[in-house]
Backbone as ProteinMPNN parsed JSONL, in Angstrom:
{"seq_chain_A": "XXXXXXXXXXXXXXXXXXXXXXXXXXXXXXXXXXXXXXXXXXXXXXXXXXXXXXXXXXXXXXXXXXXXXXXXXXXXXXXXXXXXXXXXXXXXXXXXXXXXXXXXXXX", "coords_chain_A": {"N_chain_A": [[0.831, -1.194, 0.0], [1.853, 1.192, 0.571], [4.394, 1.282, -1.056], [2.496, 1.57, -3.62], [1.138, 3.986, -3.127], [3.395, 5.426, -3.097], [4.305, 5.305, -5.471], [2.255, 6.257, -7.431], [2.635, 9.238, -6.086], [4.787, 10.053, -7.28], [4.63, 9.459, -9.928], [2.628, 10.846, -11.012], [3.336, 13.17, -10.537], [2.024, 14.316, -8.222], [3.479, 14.593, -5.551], [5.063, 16.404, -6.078], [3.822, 18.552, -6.796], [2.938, 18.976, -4.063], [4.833, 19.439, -2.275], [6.245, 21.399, -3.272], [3.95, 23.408, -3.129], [3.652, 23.51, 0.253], [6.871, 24.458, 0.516], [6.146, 27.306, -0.509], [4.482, 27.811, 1.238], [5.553, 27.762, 3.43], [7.866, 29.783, 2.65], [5.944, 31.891, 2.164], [4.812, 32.173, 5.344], [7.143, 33.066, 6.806], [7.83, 35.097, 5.628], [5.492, 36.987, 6.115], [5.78, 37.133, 9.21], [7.344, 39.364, 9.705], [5.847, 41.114, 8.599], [4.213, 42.858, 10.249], [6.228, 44.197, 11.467], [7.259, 45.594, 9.673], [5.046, 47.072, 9.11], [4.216, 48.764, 11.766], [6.477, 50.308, 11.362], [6.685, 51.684, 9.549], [4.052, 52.756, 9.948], [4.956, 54.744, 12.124], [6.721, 56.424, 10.365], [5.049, 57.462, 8.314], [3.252, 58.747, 9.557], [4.422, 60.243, 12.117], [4.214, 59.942, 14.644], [4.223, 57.852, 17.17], [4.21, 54.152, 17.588], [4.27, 52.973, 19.559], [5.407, 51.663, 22.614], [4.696, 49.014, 23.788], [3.378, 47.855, 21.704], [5.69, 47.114, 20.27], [7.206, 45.361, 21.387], [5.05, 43.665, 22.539], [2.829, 42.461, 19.646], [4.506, 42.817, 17.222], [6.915, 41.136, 18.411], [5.593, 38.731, 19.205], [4.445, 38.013, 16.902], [6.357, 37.745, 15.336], [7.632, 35.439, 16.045], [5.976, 33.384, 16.393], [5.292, 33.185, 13.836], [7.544, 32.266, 12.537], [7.953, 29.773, 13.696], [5.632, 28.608, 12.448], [6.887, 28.64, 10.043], [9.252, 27.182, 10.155], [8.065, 24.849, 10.661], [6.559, 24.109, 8.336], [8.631, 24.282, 6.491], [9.713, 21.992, 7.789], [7.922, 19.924, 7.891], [7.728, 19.819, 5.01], [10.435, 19.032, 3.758], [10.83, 16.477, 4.961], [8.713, 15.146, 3.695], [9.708, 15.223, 0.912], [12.716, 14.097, 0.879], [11.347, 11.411, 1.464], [9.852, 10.941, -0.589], [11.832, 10.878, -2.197], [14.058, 9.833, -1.765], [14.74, 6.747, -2.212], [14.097, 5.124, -4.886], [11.088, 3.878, -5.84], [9.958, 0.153, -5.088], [8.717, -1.372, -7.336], [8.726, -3.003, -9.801], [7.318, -3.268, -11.965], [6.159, -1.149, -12.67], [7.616, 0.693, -13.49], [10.015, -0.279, -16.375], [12.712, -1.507, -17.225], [14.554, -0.551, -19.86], [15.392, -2.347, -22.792], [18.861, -3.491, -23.931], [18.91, -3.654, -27.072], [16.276, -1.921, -27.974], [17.225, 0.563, -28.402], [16.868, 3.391, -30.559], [18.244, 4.862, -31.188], [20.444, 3.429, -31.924]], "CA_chain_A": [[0.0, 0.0, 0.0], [3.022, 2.598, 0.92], [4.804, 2.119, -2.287], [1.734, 1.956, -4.65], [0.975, 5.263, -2.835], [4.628, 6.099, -3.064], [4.478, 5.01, -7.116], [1.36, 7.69, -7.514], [2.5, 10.377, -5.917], [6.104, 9.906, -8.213], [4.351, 9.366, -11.538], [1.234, 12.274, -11.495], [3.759, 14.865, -10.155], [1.182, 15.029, -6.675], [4.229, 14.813, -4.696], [5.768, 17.894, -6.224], [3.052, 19.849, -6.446], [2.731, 19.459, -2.484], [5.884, 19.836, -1.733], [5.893, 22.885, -3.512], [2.622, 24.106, -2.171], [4.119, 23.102, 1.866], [7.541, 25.475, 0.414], [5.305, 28.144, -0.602], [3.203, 28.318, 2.387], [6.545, 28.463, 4.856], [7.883, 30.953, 2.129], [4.332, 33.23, 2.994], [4.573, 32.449, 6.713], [8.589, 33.897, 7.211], [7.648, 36.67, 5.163], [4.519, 37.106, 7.104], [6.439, 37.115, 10.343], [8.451, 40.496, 9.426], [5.06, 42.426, 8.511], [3.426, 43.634, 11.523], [7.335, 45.11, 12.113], [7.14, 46.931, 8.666], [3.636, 47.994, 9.126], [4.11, 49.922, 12.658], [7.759, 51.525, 11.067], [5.579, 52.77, 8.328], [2.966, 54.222, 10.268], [5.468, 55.156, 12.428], [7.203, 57.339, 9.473], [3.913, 58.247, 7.835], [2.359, 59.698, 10.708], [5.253, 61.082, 12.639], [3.807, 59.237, 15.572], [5.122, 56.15, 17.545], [3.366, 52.923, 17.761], [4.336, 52.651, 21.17], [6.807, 50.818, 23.13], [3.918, 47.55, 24.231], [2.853, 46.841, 20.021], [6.559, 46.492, 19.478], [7.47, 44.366, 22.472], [4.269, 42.278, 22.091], [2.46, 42.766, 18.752], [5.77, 42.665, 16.706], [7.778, 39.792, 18.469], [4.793, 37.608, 19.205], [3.841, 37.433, 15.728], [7.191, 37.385, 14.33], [8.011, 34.071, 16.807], [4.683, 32.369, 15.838], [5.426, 32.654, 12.362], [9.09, 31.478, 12.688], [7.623, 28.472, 14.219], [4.637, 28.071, 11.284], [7.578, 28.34, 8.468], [10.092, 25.836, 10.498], [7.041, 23.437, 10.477], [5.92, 23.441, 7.055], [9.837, 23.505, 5.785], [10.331, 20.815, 8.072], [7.386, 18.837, 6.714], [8.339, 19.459, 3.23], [11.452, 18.21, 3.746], [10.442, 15.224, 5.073], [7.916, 14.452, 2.807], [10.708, 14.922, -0.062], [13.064, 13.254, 1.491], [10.751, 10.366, 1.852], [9.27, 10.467, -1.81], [12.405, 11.347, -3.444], [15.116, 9.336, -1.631], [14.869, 5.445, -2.535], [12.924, 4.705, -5.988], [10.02, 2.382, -5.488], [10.56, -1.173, -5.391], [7.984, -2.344, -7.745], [9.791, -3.09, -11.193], [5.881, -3.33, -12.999], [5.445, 0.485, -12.838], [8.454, 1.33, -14.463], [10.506, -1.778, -16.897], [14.034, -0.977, -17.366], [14.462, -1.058, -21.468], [16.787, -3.411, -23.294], [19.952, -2.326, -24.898], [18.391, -3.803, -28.293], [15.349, -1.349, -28.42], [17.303, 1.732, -28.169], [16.189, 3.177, -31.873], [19.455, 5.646, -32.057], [21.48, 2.519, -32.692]], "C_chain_A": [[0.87, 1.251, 0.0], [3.837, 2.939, -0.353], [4.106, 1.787, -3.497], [1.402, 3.46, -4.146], [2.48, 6.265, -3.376], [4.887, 6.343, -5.274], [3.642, 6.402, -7.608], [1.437, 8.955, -7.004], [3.719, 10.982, -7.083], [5.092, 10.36, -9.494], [3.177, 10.41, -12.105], [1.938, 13.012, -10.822], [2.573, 14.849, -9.023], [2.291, 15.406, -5.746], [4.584, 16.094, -4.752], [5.526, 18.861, -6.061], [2.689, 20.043, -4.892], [3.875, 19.761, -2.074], [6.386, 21.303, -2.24], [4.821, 23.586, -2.786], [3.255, 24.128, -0.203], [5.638, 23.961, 1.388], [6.922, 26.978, 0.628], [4.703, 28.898, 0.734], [4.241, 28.548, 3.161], [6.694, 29.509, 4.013], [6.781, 32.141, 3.038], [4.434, 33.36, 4.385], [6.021, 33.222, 7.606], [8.357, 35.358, 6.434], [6.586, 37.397, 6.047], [5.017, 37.535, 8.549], [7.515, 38.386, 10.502], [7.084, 41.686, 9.187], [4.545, 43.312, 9.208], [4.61, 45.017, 12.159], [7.267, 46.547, 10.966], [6.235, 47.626, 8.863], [4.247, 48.921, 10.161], [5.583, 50.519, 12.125], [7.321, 52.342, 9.982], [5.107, 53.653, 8.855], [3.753, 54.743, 11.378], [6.565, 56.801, 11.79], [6.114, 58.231, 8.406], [2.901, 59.327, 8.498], [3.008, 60.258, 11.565], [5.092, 60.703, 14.232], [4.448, 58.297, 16.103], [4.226, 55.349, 17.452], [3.115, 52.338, 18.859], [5.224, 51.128, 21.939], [5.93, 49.008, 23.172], [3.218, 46.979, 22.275], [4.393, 46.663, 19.705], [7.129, 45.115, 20.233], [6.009, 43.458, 21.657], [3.86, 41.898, 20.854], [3.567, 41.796, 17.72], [6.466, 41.138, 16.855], [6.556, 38.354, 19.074], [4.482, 36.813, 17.78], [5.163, 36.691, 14.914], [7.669, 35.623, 15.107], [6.952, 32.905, 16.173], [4.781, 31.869, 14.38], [6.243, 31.889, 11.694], [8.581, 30.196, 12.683], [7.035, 27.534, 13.064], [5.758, 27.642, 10.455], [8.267, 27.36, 9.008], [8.767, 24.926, 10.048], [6.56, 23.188, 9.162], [7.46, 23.409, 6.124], [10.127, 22.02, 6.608], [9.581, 19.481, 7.477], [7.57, 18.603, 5.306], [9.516, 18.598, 2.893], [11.29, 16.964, 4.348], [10.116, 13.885, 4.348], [8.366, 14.301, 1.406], [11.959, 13.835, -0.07], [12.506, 11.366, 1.315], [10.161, 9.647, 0.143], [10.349, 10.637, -2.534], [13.882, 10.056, -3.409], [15.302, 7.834, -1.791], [13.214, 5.453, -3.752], [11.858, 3.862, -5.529], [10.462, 1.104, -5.755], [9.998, -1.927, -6.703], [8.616, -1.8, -9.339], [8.403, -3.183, -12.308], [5.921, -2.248, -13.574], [6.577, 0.944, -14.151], [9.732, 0.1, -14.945], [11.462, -0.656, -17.153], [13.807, -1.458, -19.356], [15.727, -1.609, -21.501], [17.843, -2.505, -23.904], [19.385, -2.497, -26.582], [17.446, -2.766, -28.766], [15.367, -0.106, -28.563], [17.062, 2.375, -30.188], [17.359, 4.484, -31.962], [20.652, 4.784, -32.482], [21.407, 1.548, -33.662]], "O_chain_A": [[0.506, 2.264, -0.597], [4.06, 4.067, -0.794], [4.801, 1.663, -4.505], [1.444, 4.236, -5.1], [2.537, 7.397, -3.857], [5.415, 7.2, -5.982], [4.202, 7.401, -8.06], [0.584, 9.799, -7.28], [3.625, 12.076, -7.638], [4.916, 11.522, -9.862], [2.915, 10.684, -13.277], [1.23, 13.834, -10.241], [2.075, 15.968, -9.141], [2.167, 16.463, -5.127], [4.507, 16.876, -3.804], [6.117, 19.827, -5.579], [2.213, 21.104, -4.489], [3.812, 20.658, -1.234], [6.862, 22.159, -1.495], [5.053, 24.326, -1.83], [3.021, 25.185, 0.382], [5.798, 24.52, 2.472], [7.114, 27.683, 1.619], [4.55, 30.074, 1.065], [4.125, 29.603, 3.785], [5.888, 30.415, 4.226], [6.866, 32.844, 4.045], [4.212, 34.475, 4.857], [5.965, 33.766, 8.709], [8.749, 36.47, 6.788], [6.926, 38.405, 6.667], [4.405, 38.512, 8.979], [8.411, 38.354, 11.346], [7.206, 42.871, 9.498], [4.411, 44.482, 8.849], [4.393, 46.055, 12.786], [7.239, 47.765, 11.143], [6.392, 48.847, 8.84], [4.829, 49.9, 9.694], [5.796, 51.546, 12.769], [7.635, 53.494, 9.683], [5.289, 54.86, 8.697], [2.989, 55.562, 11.889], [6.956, 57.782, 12.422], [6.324, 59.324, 7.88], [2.167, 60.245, 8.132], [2.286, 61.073, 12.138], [5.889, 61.211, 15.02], [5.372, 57.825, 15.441], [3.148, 55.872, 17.169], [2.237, 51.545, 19.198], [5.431, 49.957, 21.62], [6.463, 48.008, 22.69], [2.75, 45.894, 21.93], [4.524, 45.949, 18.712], [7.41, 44.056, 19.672], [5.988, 42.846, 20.589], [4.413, 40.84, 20.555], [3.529, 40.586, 17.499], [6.589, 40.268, 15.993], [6.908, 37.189, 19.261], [4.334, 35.613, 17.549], [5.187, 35.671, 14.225], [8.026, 34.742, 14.325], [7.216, 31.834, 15.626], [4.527, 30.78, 13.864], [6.052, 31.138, 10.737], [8.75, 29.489, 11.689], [7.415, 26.421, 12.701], [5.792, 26.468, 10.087], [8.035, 26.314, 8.402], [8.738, 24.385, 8.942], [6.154, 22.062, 8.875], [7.533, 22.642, 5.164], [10.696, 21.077, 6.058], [10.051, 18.49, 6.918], [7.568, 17.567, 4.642], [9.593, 17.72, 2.033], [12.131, 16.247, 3.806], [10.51, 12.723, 4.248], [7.776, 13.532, 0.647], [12.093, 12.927, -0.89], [13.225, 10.391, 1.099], [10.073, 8.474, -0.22], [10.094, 10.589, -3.738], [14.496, 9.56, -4.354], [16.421, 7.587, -1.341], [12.011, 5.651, -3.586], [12.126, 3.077, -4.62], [11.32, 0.92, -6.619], [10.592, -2.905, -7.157], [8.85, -0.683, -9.801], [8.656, -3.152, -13.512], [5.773, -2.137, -14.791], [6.382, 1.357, -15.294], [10.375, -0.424, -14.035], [11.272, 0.556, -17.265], [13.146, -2.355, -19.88], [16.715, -1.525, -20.771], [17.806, -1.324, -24.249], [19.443, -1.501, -27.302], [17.578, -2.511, -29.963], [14.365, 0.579, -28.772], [17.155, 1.475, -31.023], [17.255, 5.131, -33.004], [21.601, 5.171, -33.163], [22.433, 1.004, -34.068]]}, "name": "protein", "num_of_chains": 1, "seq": "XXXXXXXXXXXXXXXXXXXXXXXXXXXXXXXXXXXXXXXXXXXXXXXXXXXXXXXXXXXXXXXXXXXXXXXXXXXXXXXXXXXXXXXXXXXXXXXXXXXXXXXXXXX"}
């Protein structure tokens, strides 16, 4: 069951496209994790105002920690789940037949 699953995720590209999609999404969540800092230095420079000492302390480094955390976890699952689909071929010799040296048609 693990490597007919493992055969289908190989041969329709599903694997890739999740493992892309699970990049992606840490990508968004480390970038994510820096905005709340840009936002209040913005409106900090747009409005001539402060943001105040308790949104940078909490606000700021709560979010940016949380997000840290989100992107470790979905690079770490990606890598896993690459890792796992990428690093030993499947066993089953049906799916994919090795060709002969006879049938190669440039010789």
């Amino acid at each position: 069951m693990k490597e007919q699953l493992k055969t289908i995720l190989l041969n329709q590209y599903i694997g890739a496209i999740a493992i892309g999609y699970l990049v992606g999404r840490g990508i968004e969540a480390f970038v994510g994790g820096f905005m709340p800092g840009i936002n209040a230095a913005l409106t900090t420079i747009l409005t001539g105002g402060s943001a105040g000492k308790d949104y940078w302390t909490g606000v700021v480094r709560g979010s940016l920690l949380s997000n840290l955390i989100l992107s470790t976890f979905y690079f770490g699952i990606s890598f896993l789940f690459a890792s796992w689909l990428y690093s030993i071929p499947p066993s089953d010799s049906e799916n994919n037949p090795v060709p002969s040296e006879t049938s190669d048609p440039m010789c």
